[in-house]
C-alpha positions as CSV (number, residue, x, y, z in Angstrom):
1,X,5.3,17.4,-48.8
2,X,6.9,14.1,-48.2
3,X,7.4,12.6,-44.7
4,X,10.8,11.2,-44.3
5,X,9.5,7.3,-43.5
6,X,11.4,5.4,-41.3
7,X,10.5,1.6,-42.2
8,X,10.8,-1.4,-40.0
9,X,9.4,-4.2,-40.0
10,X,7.4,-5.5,-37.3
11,X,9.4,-8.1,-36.5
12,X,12.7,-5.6,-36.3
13,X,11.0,-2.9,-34.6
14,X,9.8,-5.4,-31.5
15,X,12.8,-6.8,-31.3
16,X,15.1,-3.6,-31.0
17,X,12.9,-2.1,-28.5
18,X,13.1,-5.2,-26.9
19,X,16.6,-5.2,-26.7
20,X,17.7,-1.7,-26.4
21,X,19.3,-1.9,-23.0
22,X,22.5,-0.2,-21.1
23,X,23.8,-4.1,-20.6
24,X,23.0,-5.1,-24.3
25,X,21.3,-7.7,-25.3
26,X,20.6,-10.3,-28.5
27,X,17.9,-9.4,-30.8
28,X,15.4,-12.3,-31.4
29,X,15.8,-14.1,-34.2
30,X,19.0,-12.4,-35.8
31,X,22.8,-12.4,-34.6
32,X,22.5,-8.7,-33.3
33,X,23.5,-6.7,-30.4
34,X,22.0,-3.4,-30.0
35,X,23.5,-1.6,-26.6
36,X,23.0,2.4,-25.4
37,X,26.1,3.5,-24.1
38,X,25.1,7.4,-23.2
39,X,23.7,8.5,-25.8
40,X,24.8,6.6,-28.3
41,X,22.6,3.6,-29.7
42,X,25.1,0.7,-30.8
43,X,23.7,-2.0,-33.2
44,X,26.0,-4.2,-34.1
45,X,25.3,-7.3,-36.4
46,X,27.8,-10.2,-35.5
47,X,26.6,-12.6,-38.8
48,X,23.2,-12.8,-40.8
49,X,20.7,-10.1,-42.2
50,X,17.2,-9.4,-42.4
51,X,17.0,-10.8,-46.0
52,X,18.2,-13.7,-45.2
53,X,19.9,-14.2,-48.9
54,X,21.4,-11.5,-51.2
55,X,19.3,-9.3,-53.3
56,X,19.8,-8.5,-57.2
57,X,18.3,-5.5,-58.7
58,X,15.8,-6.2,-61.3
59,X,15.2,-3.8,-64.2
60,X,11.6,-2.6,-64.3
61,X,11.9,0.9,-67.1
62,X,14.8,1.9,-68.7
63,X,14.7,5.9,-70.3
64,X,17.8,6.5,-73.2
65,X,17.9,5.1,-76.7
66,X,20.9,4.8,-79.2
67,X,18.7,6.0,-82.3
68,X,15.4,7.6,-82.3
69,X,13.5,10.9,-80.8
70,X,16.3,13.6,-79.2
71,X,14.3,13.6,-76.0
72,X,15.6,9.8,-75.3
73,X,19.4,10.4,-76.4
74,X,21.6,11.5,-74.1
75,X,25.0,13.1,-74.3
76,X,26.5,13.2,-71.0
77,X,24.0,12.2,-68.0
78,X,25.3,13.9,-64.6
79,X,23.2,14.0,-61.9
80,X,19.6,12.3,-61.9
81,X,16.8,12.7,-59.2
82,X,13.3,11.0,-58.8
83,X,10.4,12.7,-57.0
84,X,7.1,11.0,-55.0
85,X,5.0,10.1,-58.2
86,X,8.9,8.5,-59.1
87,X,8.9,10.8,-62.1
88,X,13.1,10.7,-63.3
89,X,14.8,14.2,-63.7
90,X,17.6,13.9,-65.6
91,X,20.6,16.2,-65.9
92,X,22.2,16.4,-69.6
93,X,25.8,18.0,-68.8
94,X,26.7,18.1,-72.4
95,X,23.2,19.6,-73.6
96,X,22.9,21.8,-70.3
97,X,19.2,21.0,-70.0
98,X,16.8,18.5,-67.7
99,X,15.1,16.2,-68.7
100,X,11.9,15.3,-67.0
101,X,10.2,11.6,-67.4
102,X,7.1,10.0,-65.8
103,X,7.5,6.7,-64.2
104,X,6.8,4.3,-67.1
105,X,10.0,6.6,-68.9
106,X,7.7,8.8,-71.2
107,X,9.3,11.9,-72.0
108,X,7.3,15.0,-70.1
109,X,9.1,18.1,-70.7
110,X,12.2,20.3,-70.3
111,X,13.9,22.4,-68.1
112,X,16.5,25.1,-68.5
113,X,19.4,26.0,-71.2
114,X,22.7,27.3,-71.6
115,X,22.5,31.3,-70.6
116,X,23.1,33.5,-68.1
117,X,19.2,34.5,-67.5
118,X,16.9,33.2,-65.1
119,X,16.5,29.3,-65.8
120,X,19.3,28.8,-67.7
121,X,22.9,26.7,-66.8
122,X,26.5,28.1,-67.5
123,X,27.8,24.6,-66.3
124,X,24.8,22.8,-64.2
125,X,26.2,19.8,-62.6
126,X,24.0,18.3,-60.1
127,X,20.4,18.0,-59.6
128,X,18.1,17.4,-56.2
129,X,14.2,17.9,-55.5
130,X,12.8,19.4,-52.3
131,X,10.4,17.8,-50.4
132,X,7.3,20.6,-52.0
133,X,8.6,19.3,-55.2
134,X,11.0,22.4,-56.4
135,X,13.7,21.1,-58.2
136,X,17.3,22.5,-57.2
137,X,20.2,22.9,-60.0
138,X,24.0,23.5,-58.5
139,X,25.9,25.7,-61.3
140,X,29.0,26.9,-60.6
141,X,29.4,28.7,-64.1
142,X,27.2,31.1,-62.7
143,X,27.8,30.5,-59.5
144,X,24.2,30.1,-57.8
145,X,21.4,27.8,-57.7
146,X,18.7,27.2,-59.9
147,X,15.5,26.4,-58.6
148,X,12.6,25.8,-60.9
149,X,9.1,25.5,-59.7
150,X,6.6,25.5,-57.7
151,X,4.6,25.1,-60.8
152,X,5.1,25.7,-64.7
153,X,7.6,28.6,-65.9
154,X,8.7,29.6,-62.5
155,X,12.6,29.9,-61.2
156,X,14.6,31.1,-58.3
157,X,18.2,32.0,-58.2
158,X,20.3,31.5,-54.9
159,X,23.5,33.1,-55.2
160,X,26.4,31.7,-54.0
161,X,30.6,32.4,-54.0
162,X,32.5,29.5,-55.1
163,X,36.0,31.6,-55.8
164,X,37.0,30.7,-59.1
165,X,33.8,29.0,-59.9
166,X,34.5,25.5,-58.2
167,X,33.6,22.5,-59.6
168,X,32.8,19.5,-57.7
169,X,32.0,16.2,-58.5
170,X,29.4,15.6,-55.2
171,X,25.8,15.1,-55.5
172,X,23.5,17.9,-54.1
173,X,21.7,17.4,-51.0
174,X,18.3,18.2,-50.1
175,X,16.8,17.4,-46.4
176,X,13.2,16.7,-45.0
177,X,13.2,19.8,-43.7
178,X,13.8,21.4,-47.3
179,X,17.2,22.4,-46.6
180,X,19.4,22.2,-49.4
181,X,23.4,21.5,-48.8
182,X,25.9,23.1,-51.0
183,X,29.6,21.8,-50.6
184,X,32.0,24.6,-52.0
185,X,35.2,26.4,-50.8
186,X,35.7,28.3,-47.8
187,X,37.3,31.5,-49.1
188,X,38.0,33.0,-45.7
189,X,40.7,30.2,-45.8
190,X,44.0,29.6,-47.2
191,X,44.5,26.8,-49.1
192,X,41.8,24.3,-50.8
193,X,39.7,24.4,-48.0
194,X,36.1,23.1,-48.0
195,X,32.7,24.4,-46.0
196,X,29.3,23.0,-46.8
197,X,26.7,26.1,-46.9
198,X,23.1,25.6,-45.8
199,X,20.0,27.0,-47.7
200,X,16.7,27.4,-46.0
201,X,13.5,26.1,-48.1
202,X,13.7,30.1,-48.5
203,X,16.9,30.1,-50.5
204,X,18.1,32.0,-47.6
205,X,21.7,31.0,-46.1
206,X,20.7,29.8,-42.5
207,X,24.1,28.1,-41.6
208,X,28.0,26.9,-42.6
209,X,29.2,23.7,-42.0
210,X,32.9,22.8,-41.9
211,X,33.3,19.0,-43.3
212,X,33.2,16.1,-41.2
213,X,36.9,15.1,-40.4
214,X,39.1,13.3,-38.3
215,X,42.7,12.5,-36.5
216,X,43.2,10.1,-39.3
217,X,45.3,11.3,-42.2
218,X,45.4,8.5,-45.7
219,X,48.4,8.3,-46.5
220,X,49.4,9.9,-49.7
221,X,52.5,10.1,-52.3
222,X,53.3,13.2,-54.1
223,X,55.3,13.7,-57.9
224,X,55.5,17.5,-58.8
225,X,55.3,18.8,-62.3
226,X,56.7,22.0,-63.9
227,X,53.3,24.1,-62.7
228,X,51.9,21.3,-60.1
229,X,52.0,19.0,-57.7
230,X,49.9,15.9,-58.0
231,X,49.3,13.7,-54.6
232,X,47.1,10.7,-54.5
233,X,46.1,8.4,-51.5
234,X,47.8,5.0,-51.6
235,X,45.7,2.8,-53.0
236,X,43.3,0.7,-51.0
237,X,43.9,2.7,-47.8
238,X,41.3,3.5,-45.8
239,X,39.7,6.7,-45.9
240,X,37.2,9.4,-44.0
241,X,33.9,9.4,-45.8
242,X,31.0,11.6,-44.8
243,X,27.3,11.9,-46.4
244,X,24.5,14.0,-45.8
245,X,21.1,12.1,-44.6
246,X,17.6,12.8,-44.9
247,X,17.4,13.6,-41.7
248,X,19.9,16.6,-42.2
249,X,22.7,15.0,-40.0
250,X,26.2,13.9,-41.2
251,X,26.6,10.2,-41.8
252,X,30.4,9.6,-41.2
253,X,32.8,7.0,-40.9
254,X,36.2,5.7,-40.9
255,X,37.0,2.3,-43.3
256,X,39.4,0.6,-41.4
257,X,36.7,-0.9,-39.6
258,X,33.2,-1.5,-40.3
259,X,31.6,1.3,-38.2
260,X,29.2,3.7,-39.5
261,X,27.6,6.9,-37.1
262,X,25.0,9.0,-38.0
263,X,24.4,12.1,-35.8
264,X,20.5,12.6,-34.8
265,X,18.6,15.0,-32.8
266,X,18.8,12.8,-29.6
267,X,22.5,10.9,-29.8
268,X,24.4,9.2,-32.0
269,X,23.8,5.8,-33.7
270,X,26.2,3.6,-34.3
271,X,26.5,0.6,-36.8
272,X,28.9,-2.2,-37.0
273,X,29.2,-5.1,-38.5
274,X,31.8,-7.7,-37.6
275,X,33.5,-9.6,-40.5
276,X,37.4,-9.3,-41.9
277,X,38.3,-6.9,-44.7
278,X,39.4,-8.1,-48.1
279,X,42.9,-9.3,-49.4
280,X,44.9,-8.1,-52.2
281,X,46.2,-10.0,-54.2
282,X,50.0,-10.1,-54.9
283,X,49.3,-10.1,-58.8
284,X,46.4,-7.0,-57.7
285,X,48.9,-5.0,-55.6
286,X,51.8,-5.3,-58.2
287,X,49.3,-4.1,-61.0
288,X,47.8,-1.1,-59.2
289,X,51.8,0.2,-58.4
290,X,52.6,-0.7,-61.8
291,X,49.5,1.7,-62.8
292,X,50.2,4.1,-60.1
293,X,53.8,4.7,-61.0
294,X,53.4,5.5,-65.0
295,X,50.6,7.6,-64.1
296,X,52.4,9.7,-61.7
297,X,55.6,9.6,-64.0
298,X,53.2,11.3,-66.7
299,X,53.6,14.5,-64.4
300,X,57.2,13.9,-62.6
301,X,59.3,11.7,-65.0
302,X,61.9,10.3,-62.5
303,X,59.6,9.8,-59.9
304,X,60.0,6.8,-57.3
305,X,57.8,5.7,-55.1
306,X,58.0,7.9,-51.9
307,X,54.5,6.8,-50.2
308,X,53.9,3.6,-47.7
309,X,53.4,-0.2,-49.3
310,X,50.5,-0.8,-50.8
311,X,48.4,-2.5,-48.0
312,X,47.7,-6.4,-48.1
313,X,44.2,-5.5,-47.5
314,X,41.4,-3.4,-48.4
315,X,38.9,-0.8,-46.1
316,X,36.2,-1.9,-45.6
317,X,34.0,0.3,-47.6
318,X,34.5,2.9,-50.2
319,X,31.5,5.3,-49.7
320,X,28.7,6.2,-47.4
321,X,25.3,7.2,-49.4
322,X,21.8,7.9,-48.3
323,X,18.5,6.9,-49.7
324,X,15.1,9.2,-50.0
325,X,13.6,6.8,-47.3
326,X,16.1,7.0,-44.7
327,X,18.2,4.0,-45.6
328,X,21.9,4.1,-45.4
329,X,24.0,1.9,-48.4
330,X,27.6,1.4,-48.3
331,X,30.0,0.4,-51.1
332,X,31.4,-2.2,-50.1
333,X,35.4,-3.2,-50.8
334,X,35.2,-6.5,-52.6
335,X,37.6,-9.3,-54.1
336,X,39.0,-8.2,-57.3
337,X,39.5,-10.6,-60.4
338,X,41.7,-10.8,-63.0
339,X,40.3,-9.5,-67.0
340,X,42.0,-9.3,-70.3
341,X,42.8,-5.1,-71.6
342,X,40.9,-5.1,-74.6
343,X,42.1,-1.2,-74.5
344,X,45.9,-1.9,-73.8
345,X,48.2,0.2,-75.2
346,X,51.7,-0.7,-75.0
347,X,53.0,2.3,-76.2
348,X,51.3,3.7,-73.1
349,X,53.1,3.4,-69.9
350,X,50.1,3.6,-68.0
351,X,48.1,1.3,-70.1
352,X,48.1,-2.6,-68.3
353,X,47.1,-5.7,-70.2
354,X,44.9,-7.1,-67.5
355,X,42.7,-4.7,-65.1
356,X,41.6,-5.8,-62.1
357,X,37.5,-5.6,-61.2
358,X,36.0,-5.6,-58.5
359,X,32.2,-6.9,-58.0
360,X,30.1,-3.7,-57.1
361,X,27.9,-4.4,-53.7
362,X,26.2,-2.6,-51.2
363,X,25.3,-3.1,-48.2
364,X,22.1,-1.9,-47.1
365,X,20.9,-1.0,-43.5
366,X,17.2,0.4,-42.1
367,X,17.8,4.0,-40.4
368,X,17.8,2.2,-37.0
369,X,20.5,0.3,-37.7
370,X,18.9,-2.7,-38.8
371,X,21.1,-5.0,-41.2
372,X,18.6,-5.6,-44.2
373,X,21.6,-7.4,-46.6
374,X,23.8,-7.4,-49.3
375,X,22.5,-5.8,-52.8
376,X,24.7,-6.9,-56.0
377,X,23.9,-4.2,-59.0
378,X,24.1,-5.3,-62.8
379,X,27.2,-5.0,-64.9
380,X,26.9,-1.4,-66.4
381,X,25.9,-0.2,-63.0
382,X,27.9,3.8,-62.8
383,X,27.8,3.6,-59.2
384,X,30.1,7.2,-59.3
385,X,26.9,9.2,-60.8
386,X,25.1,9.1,-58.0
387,X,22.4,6.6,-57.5
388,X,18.7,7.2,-56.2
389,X,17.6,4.6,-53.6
390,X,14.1,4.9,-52.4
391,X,12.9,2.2,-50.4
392,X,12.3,-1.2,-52.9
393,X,14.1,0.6,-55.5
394,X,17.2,1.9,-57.1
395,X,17.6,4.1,-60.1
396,X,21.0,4.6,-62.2
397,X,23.0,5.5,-64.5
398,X,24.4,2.4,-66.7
399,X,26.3,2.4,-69.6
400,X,26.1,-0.5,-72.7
401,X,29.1,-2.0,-74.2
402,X,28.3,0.7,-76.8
403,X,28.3,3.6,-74.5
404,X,24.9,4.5,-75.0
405,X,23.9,5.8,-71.2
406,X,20.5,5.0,-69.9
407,X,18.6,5.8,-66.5
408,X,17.3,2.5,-65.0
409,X,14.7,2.3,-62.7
410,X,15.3,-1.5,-60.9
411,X,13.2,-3.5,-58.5
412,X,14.7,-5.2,-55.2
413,X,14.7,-8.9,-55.5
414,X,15.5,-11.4,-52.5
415,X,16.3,-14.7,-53.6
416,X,14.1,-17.3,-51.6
């Protein structure tokens, strides 16, 4: 069974048990201020990091080919988890089968099919491993989990009720404990309402979770259609985000300012980081309305705009993720640059002929709080399917200028 680690260095850890104090205090040798108000544990980091430089990831196996043996070909990759030995489970959407990989990428077998029996997928869409080594499948086409192993040619089925088999695009969350956390609706509800339901190592329901929220609302714009009605956020306002941690507590914050809190057993901790968010451009803004409008015009032909301006400047983050050792990485909101539409379509009135990209990076903190630096991923990098981070390093999804998808298993690297 794995132990959830909690790494520090020994540097960091003197230094914040140094320094943890009601008055607050300067850790040695960094530009932080850790303070305990209550019970919460503030550790804020005014300018530096850990690192001292930003890190790149370097590729160390890749797993996917464009020609060659089936088991190396992918048609739509999903969901993807990595166990202790760092063996890569890989979920096929399109074939409805995983994939399982040792850590040098040699193919090792197969689990699961399309089917209603036991072991097979009517729509599997995300993966997970316990910490015994099980390995849990969210399907909503047959509304239940899958849950292969302990050993060769054994499977468990935990039913669950979705209403109208819901489909969601969130990972699935396993804890240290061996709790698994299933986000679906709340049918006791009117309306789209969400609940997050908690499975016991048993495949037992021990618990339901209403979603983190909070006062704040994101402002939205609505068009509505002859059978809908489509509303979208304004772009680049902030937003709520929420994550599940290893440690079975709800990671949540609010990105009009950088500050993270993660719930534990014995407080809160909280993380900030000062800094000032990201402009948008003029030429940025105008685009993304531009974009916006056509889009929502698709569904409501005379529509107008009927939402707030687009802001002049960016949250702070876009999403709150957790790694297998603890570690907490946020997506950080970045300065956009102008590139050429090699896909523009003029005919389209959604189609622009220069997109605007934004450099993917993450920030990357120790679960004490500790700034450790700023990660900057390869082009290619699918940061939407669900990346793995475990400790030193990262596996993904990436995609070639081909669209030949591939599981990549990189290396941290701090320039020195």
């Amino acid at each position: 069974m794995r132990t959830p680690p909690l790494p520090l260095t020994a540097l960091t850890a003197c230094a914040l048990a140094a320094c943890a104090t009601d008055t607050g205090s300067s850790v040695a040798g960094s530009d932080t201020v850790v303070d305990t108000i209550g019970d919460t544990t503030v550790v804020r980091t005014l300018s530096g990091s850990l690192w001292g430089a930003e890190a790149t990831l370097v590729p160390e196996v890749s797993i996917g080919e464009l020609e060659g043996r089936d088991e190396y070909l992918f048609g739509s990759i999903g969901s993807i988890a990595v166990d202790d030995d760092l063996n890569v489970y890989v979920l096929d959407e399109q074939a409805q089968h995983v994939r399982v990989f040792d850590s040098a990428g040699v193919y090792l077998r197969t689990l699961g099919r399309r089917g209603e029996g036991p072991g097979e997928f009517g729509s599997a869409e995300a993966i997970a491993l316990l910490p015994d080594g099980r390995l849990v499948v969210r399907d909503p086409g047959n509304q239940r989990i899958e849950v292969f192993g302990p050993g060769a040619g054994r499977t468990e089925q935990w039913g669950y009720n979705s209403g109208n088999m819901y489909f969601g695009r969130s990972p699935l969350v396993t804890d240290a404990t061996g709790r698994t956390f299933l986000s679906t609706r709340d049918l006791s509800r009117e309306g789209f309402v969400m609940h997050i339901v908690v499975f016991g190592p048993d495949g037992t329901p021990v618990d339901t979770l209403a979603e983190p929220s909070s006062d704040y609302d994101a402002p939205t714009m609505s068009a509505m259609g002859e059978s809908m009605l489509l509303s979208r956020v304004v772009p680049f306002s902030p937003e709520f985000l929420w994550t599940i941690h290893l440690s079975g507590h709800f990671l949540t914050g609010l990105s009009a300012e950088y500050r993270i809190e993660l719930r534990r057993d014995d407080g809160v901790l909280r993380i900030e980081r000062a800094g000032d968010p990201v402009p948008v451009h003029e030429e940025e803004r105008a685009s993304t309305r531009e974009f916006l409008e056509g889009s929502m015009r698709n569904t409501q032909p005379d529509w107008n705009w009927n939402g707030p301006p687009i802001p002049q400047h960016k949250p702070f983050f876009y999403e709150l993720l957790a790694g297998r050792d603890g570690r907490i990485w946020v997506r950080l909101a970045t300065e956009a640059y102008p590139v050429e539409n090699e896909s523009y379509d003029p005919e389209d009135p959604s189609s622009r002929p220069v997109v605007w990209r934004e450099p993917l990076r993450y920030d990357v903190f120790e679960p004490d709080g500790t700034y450790l630096g700023v990660v900057a991923p390869p082009d290619g990098f699918e940061y939407y399917k669900a990346p793995v981070f475990d400790d030193d390093h990262v596996w993904a999804v990436t995609q070639d200028e081909l669209g030949v998808e591939r599981v990549v298993r990189y290396g941290i690297e701090v320039a020195r």
